[in-house]
C-alpha positions as a printed Julia matrix, in Angstrom:
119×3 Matrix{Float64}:
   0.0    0.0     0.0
   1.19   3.67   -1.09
   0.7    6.14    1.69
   0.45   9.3    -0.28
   1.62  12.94    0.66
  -0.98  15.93    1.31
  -0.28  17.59   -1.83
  -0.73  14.81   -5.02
  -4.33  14.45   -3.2
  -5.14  18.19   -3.47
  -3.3   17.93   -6.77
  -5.64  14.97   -8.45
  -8.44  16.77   -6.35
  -7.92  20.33   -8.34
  -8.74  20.35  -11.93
  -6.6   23.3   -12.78
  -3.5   21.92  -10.39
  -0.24  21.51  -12.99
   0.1   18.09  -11.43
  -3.35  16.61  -11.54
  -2.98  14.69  -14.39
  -0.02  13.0   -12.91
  -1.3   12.95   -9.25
  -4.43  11.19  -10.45
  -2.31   8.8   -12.75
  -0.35   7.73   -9.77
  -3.03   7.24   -7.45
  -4.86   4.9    -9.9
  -1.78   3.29  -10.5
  -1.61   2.65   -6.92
  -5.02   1.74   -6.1
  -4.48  -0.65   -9.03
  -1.44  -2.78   -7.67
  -1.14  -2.75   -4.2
  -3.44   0.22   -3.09
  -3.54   3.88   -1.83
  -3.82   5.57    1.33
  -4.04   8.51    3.16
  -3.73   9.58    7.3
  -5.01  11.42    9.97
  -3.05  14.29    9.08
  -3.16  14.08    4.88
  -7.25  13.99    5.52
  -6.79  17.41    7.83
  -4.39  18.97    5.39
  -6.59  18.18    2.3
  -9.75  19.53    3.94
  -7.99  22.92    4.99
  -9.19  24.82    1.49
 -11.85  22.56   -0.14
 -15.3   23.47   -0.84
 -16.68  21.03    1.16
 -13.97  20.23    4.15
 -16.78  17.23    5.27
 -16.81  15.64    2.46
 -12.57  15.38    2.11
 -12.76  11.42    3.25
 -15.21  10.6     1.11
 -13.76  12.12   -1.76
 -10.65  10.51   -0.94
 -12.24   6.98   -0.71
 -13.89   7.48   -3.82
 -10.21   7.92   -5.35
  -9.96   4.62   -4.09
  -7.73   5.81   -1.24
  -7.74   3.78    1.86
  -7.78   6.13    4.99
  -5.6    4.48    7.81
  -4.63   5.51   11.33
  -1.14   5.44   11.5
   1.01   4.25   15.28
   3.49   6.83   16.29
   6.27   4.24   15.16
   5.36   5.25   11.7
   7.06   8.52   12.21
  10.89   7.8    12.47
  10.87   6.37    9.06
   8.27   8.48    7.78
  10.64  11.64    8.9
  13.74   9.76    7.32
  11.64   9.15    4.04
  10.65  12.84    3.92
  14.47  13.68    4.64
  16.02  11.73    1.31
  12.55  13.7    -0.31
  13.95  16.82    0.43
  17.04  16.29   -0.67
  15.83  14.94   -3.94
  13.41  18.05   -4.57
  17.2   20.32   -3.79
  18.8   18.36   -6.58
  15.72  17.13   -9.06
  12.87  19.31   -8.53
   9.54  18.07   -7.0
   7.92  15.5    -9.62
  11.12  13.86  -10.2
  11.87  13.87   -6.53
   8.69  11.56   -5.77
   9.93   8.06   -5.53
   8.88   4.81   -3.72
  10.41   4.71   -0.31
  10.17   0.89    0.49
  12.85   1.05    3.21
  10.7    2.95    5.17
   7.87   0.63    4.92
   5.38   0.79    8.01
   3.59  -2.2     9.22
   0.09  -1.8    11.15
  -0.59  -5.31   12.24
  -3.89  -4.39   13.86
  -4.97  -3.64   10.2
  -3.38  -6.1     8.01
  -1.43  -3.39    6.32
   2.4   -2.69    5.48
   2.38   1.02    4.03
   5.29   1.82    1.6
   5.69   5.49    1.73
   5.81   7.75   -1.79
   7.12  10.93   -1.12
């Protein structure tokens, strides 16, 4: 499962975004093979400007995008993941910097679910 960043979710969810076509391309690609999900805090961040801030999880699910709580163990690899991100956007630029993270793979045995991070 792809957890995916704040922004590609505003990005597929924004018709005139620069990146939708891409954003949505990569979600479907993800909710395709081995699926696509969002947090806590990407379902806050998404809702801050949209029309409808209520309606954000929904939307999201109808993307096919799997909304999962995430344990606070998540967030030493998430951070590290986010860290090689940043230096990739330095040197790349932001949509070649976006790259599957599978070293900092998260598992939430309560759920079933091993989230790969895309950042």
């Amino acid at each position: 499962m792809r957890l995916f960043d704040t922004s590609v979710l505003i990005d597929a969810r924004e018709d005139d975004s620069p990146w939708h076509q891409w954003a949505k391309e990569q979600i479907a690609e993800a909710v395709s093979s081995d699926g696509a999900a969002a947090n806590t805090v990407v379902v806050s961040e998404a809702s801050v400007r949209a029309k409808d801030p209520a309606a954000v999880p929904a939307l999201l699910e109808g993307f096919g995008v799997t909304l999962v709580l995430l344990p606070v163990s998540a967030a030493v690899p998430a951070a590290r993941a986010f860290s090689v991100y940043l230096d990739r956007v330095k040197r790349l630029g932001r949509l070649a910097a976006c790259v599957h993270r599978p070293e900092a793979a998260v598992s939430i045995p309560s759920r079933g679910l091993t989230v790969d991070l895309w950042l």
